[in-house]
C-alpha positions in Angstrom: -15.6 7.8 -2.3 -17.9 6.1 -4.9 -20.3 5.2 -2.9 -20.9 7.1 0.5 -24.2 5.8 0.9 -22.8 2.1 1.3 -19.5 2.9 2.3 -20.3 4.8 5.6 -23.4 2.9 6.7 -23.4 3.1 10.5 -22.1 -0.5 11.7 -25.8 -1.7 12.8 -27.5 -1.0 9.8 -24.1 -3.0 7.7 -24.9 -5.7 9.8 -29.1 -6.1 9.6 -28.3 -5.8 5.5 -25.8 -8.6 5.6 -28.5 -10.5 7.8 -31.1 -9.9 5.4 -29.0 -11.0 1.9 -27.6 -13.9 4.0 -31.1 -15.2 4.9 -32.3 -14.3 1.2 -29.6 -16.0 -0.6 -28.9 -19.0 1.8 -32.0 -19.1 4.4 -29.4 -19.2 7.3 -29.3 -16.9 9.8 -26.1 -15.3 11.1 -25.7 -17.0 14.5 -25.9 -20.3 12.5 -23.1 -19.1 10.0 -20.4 -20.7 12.4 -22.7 -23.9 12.2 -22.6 -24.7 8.6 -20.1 -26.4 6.7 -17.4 -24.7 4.8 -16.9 -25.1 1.4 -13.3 -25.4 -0.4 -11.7 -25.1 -3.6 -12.0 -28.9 -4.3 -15.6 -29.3 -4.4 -15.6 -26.1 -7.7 -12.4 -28.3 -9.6 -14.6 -31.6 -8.9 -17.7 -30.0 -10.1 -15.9 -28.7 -13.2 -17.2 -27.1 -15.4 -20.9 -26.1 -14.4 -21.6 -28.6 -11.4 -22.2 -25.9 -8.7 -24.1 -22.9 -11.3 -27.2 -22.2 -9.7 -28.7 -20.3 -12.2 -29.4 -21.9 -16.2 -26.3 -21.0 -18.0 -27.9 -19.2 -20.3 -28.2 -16.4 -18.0 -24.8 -15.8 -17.7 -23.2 -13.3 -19.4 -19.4 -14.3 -18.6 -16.8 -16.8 -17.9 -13.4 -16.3 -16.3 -11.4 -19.6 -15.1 -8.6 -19.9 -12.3 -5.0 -20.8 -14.3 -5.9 -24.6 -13.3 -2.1 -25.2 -12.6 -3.1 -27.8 -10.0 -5.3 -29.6 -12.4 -8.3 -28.9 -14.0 -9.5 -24.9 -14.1 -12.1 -23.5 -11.5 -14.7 -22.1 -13.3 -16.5 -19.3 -12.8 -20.0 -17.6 -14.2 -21.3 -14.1 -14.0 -24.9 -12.7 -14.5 -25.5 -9.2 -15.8 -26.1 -8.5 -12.1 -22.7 -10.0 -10.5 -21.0 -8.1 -13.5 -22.6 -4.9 -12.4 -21.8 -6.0 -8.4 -18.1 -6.7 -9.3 -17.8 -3.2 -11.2 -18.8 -1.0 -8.2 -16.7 -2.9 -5.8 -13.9 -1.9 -8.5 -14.8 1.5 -8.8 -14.6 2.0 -5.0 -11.6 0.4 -4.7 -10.3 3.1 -7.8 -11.9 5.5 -5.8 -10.0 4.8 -2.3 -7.0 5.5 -4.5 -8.1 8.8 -5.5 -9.4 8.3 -9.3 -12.7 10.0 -10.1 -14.3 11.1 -13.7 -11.5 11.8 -16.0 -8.9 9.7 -14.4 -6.4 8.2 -16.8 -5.8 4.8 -15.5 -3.4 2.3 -16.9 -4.2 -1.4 -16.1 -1.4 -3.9 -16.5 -3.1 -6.6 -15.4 -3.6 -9.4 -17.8 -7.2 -9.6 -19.8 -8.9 -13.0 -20.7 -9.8 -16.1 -18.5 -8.0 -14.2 -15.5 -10.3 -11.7 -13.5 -7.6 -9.0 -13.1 -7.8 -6.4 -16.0 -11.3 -7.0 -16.5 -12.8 -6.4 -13.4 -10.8 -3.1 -12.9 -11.4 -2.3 -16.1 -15.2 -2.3 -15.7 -14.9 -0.7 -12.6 -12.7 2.3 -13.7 -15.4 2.8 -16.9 -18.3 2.4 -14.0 -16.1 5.7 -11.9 -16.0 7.5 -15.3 -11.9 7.4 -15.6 -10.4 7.5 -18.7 -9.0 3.5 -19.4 -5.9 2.3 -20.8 -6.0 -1.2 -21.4 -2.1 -2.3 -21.9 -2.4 -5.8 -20.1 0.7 -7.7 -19.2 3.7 -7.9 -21.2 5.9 -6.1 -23.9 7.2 -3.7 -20.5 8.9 -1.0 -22.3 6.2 -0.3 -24.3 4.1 -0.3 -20.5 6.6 2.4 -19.4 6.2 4.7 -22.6 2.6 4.8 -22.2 2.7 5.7 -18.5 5.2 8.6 -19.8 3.1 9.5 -22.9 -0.5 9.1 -21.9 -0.4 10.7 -18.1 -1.6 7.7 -16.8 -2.2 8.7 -12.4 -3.7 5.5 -11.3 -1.3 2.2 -12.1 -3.2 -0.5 -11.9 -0.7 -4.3 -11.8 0.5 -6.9 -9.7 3.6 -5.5 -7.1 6.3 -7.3 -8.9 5.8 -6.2 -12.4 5.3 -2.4 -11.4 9.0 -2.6 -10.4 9.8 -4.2 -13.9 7.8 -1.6 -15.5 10.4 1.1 -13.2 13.2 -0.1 -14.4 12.1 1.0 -17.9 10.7 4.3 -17.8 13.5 6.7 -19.2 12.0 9.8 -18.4 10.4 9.3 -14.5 10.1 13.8 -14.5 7.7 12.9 -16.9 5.4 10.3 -15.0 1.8 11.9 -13.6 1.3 9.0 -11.5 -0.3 9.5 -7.8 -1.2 6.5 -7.0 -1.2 2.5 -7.6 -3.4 -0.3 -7.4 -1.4 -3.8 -6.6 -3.0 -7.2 -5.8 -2.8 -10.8 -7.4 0.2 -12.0 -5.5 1.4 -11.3 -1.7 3.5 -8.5 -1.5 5.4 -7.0 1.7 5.7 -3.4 3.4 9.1 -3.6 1.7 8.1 -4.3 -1.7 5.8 -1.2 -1.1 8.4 1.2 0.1 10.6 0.2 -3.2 7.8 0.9 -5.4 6.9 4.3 -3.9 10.5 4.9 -3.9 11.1 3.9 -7.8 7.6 5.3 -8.9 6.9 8.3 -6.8 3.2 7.5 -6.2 1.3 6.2 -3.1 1.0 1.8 -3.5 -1.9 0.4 -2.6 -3.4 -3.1 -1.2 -6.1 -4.9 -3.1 -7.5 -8.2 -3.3 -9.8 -10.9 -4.3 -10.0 -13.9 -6.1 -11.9 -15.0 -9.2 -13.9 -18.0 -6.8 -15.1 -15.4 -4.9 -16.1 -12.6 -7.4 -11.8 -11.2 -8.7 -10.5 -8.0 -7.4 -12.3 -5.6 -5.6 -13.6 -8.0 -2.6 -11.3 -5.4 -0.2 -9.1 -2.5 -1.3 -7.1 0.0 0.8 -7.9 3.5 1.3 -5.4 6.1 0.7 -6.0 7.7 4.0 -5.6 5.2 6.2 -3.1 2.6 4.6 -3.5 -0.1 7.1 -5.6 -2.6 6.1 -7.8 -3.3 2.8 -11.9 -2.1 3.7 -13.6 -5.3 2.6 -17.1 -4.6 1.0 -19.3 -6.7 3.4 -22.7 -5.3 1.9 -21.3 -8.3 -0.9 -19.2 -10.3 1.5 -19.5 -11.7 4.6 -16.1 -12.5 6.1 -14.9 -14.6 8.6 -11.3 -15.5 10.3 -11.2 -19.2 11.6 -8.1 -21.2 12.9 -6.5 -23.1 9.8 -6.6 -26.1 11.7 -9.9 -26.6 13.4 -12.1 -24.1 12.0 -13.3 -22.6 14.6 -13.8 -18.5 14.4 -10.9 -16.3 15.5 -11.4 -12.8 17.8 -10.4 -9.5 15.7 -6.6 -8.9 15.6 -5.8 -12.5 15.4 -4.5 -14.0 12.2 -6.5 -17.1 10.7 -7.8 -18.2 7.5 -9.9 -16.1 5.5 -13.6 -17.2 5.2 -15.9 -15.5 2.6 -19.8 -16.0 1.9 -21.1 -14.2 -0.8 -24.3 -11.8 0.0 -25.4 -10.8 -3.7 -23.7 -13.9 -6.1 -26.6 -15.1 -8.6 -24.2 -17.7 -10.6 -22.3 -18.8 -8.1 -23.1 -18.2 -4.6 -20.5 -19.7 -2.0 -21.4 -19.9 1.9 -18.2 -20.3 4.1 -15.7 -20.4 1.1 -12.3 -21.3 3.0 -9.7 -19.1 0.7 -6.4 -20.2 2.1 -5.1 -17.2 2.6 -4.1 -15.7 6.1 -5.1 -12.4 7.9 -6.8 -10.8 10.4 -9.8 -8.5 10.3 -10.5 -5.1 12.3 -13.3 -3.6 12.9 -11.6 -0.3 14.2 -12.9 3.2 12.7 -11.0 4.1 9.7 -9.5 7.8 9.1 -11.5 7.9 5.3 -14.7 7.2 7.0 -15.4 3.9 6.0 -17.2 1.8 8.3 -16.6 -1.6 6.5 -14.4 -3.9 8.2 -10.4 -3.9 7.5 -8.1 -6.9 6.6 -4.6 -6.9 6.7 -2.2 -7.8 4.0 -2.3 -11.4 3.6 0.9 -12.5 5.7 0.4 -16.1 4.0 -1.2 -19.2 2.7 -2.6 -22.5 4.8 -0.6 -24.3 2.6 3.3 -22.2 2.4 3.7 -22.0 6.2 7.1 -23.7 6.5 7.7 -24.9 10.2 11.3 -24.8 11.0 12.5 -26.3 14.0 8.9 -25.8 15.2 8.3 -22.3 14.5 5.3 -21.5 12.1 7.5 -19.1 9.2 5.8 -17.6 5.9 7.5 -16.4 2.8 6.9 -13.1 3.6 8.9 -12.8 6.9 11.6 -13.8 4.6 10.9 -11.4 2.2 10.5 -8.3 4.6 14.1 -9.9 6.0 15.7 -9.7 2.7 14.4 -6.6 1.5 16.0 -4.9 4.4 19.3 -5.9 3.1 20.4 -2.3 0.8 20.5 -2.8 -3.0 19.1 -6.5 -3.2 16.6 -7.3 -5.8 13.2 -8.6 -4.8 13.1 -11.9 -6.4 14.3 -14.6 -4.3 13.4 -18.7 -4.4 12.8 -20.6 -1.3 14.8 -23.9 -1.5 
């Protein structure tokens, strides 16, 4: 665990700390939160590029950007202080998957505008592993270097660490333990064929670059059933999709996010889209923060057939049951 101290913080003195950094950073108090007005990913594309920076852009110290497939690219700024926030919720996240100092840890993730390889790049250099920068693409050479360099922590999105399988010649030679997947939804399915076709232990993370990038929750390797989100940053919420109101634990909703420590770009109630529920259950690792599941969908894939709500990924753990089919399938 990188850092116990946070980490394990009994649950009453977690929540007095997210009162005081949510009163600091937005003067709200936290039986107002449901009160205020949520803020959604229209308001960052129509305030492109700087509109919503609340600090003078020469204090920041980076830029990422969403792909902007949709239009115009979300922008997003980080101060030496959200840089150094991002890398520790990285490094726990590393951590949960059982890197420590030395570590060799390959991240396939692609570096640039996107937040992926960056942030757990910092955050594996901020845990003291040992880094190996491959990004995406050019997949056999991916596989050699997992062979060749002893690589124990994979870090890539679910999908391409199946690609990245299929070319390793030599899997006796493979030192991995463990993998780090996020960036896409993925099913128990999908995690069960890379286990099977890696021989290490796959792993839930996830964020998303409005909100900080990876690292806003990770799973543990213990426990395995859910992601720990790190609430002394984030303040989460589940509300119903359609009226907003907030949802009791164990019931699937929307994800709401407020960040706690954000200089550049501090968001209260940022609707994400994606679905889940939270629980607040104790964890076998120790971890006291609360748990969300693995997204099950988005607000805007649920496809309603013949008046049943169904997601893409009921199909996908349907399919994947079927022996010897491939995990690639298009909805039409």
């Amino acid at each position: 665990m990188f850092q116990p101290e946070v980490e394990k913080l009994p649950r009453p003195e977690l929540e007095r700390l997210q009162r005081e950094r949510l009163r600091e950073r937005f003067g709200v108090e936290l039986e107002a939160l449901p009160e205020q007005p949520f803020r959604v990913k229209s308001e960052l594309r129509d305030a492109y590029p700087f509109g919503l920076l609340q600090v003078p852009l020469g204090d920041c110290v980076r830029i990422h950007a969403s792909s902007g497939t949709r239009g115009k690219a979300t922008i997003v700024a980080y101060t030496r202080s959200d840089l150094a926030a991002w890398a520790d919720c990285c490094a726990r996240a590393l951590a949960a998957a059982g890197a420590g100092p030395g570590t060799v840890v390959h991240i396939a993730y692609g570096y640039g505008l996107f937040t992926g390889g960056l942030g757990l790049h910092y955050g594996a250099e901020r845990l003291g592993c040992t880094v190996v920068p491959a990004s995406g693409g050019n997949t056999p050479r991916q596989a050699q270097l997992l062979e060749d360099l002893g690589a124990e922590i994979l870090c890539c999105t679910p999908s391409y660490a199946l690609a990245i399988a299929d070319h390793v010649s030599e899997p006796e030679r493979l030192e991995l333990r463990a993998g780090v997947f996020g960036a896409e939804p993925w099913t128990e399915g999908l995690r069960e064929a890379i286990e099977g076709a890696l021989g290490l232990t796959a792993l839930d993370i996830y964020g998303l670059s409005e909100v900080m990038g990876p690292g806003v929750s990770a799973e543990c390797a213990e426990g395995r059933d859910g992601a720990h989100v790190n609430e002394d940053h984030f303040l989460v919420e589940v509300v119903d999709p359609q009226s907003g109101q907030p949802l009791p634990e164990g019931e699937v909703g929307e994800l709401v996010f407020s960040t706690l420590t954000k200089e550049a770009l501090p968001l209260l109630r940022y609707r994400t889209g994606d679905l889940a529920s939270l629980t607040r259950e104790p964890c076998a690792c120790g971890r006291t923060f609360a748990r969300m599941s693995r997204v099950v969908g988005r607000t805007d894939d649920m496809l309603i057939i013949r008046g049943v709500n169904v997601f893409p990924s009921e199909i996908e753990r349907a399919l994947l049951a079927i022996p010897d089919l491939e995990p690639h399938y298009q909805l039409v």
